[in-house]
Steps between C-alpha positions, in 0.01 A plus 500: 500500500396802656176657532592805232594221244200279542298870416724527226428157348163528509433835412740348132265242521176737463647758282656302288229211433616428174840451544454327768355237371660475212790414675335223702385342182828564335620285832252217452549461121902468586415229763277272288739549221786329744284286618407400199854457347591268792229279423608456135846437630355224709373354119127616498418650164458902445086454576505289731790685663305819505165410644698258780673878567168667499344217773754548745480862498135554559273744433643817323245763551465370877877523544485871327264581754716357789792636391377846436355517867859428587639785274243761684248604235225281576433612899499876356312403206217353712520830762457721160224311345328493818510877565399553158212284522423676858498813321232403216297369744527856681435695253183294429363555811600884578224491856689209612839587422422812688382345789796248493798767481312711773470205692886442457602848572296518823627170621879543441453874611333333824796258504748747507350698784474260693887431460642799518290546810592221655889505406495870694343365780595121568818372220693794461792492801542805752793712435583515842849320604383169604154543511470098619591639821234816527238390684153732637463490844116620630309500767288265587122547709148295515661268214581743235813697383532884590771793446736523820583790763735703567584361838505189343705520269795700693496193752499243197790698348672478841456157532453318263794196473317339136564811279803722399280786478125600592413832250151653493294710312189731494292631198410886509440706204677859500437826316872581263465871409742668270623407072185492480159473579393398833476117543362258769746221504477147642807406721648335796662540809803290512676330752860608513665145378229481216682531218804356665286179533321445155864496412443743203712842477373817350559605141650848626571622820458268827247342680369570898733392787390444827618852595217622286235359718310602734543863419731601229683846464417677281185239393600276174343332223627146289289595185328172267655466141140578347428832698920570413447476117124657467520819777881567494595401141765201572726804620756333731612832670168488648707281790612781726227724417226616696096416449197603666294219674199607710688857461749391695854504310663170442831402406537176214740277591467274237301330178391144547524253196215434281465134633445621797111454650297505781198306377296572902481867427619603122733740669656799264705609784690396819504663821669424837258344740446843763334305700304734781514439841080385509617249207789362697247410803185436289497146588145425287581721196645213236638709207803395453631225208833298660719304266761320643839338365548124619786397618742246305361178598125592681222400295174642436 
C-alpha cells in the first residue's frame, strides 16, 4: 500500500466518522451472527448459541476502537481533538499564548538561519568540475598560514609534479565608469588557467587564456553574473563590447555563470593577473590566493 493510499484511508476514516463505523459494526454483527449459527449447528440452543458467539468474540466497543485505529480515523481524531483543546487553552491565556508563538517563531526563524547559513557555506557542493580534487595551497611562516608570492608561485607552477594546474588570484577593487553612474567594484586578478581550472565555462563569451596574462592587448575583462544582470541589463552583446575600468577601456570577453564564486574576495569582476615587475621579485609581499588541481591519484 503506498504512502498516498494510507493518507487516503485515513483521511475516509476522519471525514467520514460515521460511516466508518457503521461499517465496522455492520462487520461485527455479521461475524457473531456466523458464529453464532455454527454453534447452533453444533446442537447448542438459539441462547446459549448466541452468548457462546458473543464470548469468543470479545469486547465490542474495544474491538470498535481497534478496528477504527486500523481504518485511520482514530490517529487524526486524537491530532484534532488535541489541537482543539491546545487552542482553548490558548485563547484562555492570551499573555502566554503570545509569548509561546513568539517563542516559536524566533526559534524556527533561528533554526532556519542557521541552515541556510550553513548549507551555503559547509553542505551545499562546489560547482566546480571535480571540486574533490581543488585543493588551497598557502604559505606557511612562524606556524601559521599566509597568502603566497609571486615568485613563488611561478616556480610552484613550474614545478610542481602533484597538481595538473597551479592558478592564482588577487583581490583589488576597480572604479567601472560608463551605463551609469560611477561605481567602485570589488574584483580579481586572475591567473590565466583560472577559469580553465574551476572547470566552469562562461555563460557568454569566453574565459582568459594564458595569452591574456601578463599583459593583455588591448586589456580585458570576464564580467560576474551579478554585476552582468544589475549594471548591463543581462544584455549578452555586451561580450565584444568595450567598458571603462580605472578609465582605461576594456574589452568583455565573456559572462561567467551564476554559480560561479569566489568566496576569498566577493569578486564582481575578473582581470588578468598584470603582474609588475616589483610584484614578480617581491619575495615578502604574500598577496596572492593559489588553488591547485590534484592529479588523478595524489591525495591531499
Amino acid at each position: 500500500m503506498t504512502w498516498l493510499t494510507i493518507l487516503r484511508v485515513r483521511l475516509r476514516g476522519f471525514l467520514r466518522r460515521d460511516a466508518v463505523i457503521s461499517d465496522i459494526e455492520e462487520e461485527m454483527r455479521s461475524h457473531i451472527e456466523l458464529a453464532t449459527e455454527a454453534n447452533v449447528g453444533r446442537g447448542m440452543g438459539p441462547d446459549d448459541a448466541r452468548r457462546a458467539a458473543m464470548r469468543g468474540f470479545g469486547n465490542p466497543s474495544r474491538i470498535r476502537e481497534l478496528a477504527y485505529e486500523v481504518r485511520g480515523g482514530g490517529g487524526l481524531e486524537a491530532l484534532s481533538q488535541d489541537l482543539r483543546f491546545g487552542a482553548r487553552t490558548l485563547l484562555k491565556n492570551p499573555g502566554f499564548a503570545a509569548v509561546a508563538i513568539l517563542t516559536l517563531a524566533l526559534g524556527t526563524g533561528a533554526t532556519s538561519a542557521m541552515f541556510s547559513f550553513l548549507y551555503a557555506v559547509v553542505l551545499r557542493p562546489l560547482p566546480y568540475h571535480e571540486p574533490e580534487r581543488l585543493v588551497s595551497v598557502v604559505g606557511h611562516r612562524n606556524g601559521r598560514d599566509m597568502g603566497v608570492t609571486a615568485p613563488d608561485y611561478l616556480d610552484w607552477r613550474a614545478n610542481a609534479t602533484s597538481f595538473e594546474q597551479l592558478a592564482a588570484t588577487a583581490g583589488t577593487t576597480v572604479n567601472l565608469t560608463g551605463r551609469g553612474e560611477p561605481e567602485r567594484v570589488v574584483a580579481a586578478r586572475g591567473s590565466g588557467n583560472y577559469f580553465d581550472m574551476l572547470g566552469i565555462p562562461p555563460t557568454y563569451g569566453r574565459a582568459f587564456r594564458w595569452s591574456d596574462e601578463p599583459h593583455a592587448a588591448p586589456p580585458v575583462v570576464v564580467l560576474g553574473y551579478g554585476l552582468w544582470r544589475r549594471r548591463f541589463g543581462a544584455d549578452p552583446g555586451i561580450v565584444g563590447q568595450t567598458i571603462a575600468i580605472d578609465g582605461e577601456p576594456h574589452t568583455v570577453l565573456g559572462i561567467m555563470p551564476q554559480e560561479l564564486t569566489l568566496r576569498a574576495t566577493g569578486a564582481q569582476l575578473w582581470l588578468p593577473p598584470n603582474l609588475t615587475p616589483k610584484e614578480l621579485e617581491a619575495t615578502g609581499s604574500r598577496f596572492l590566493s593559489v588553488i591547485g588541481r590534484m592529479r588523478h591519484g595524489v591525495t591531499a
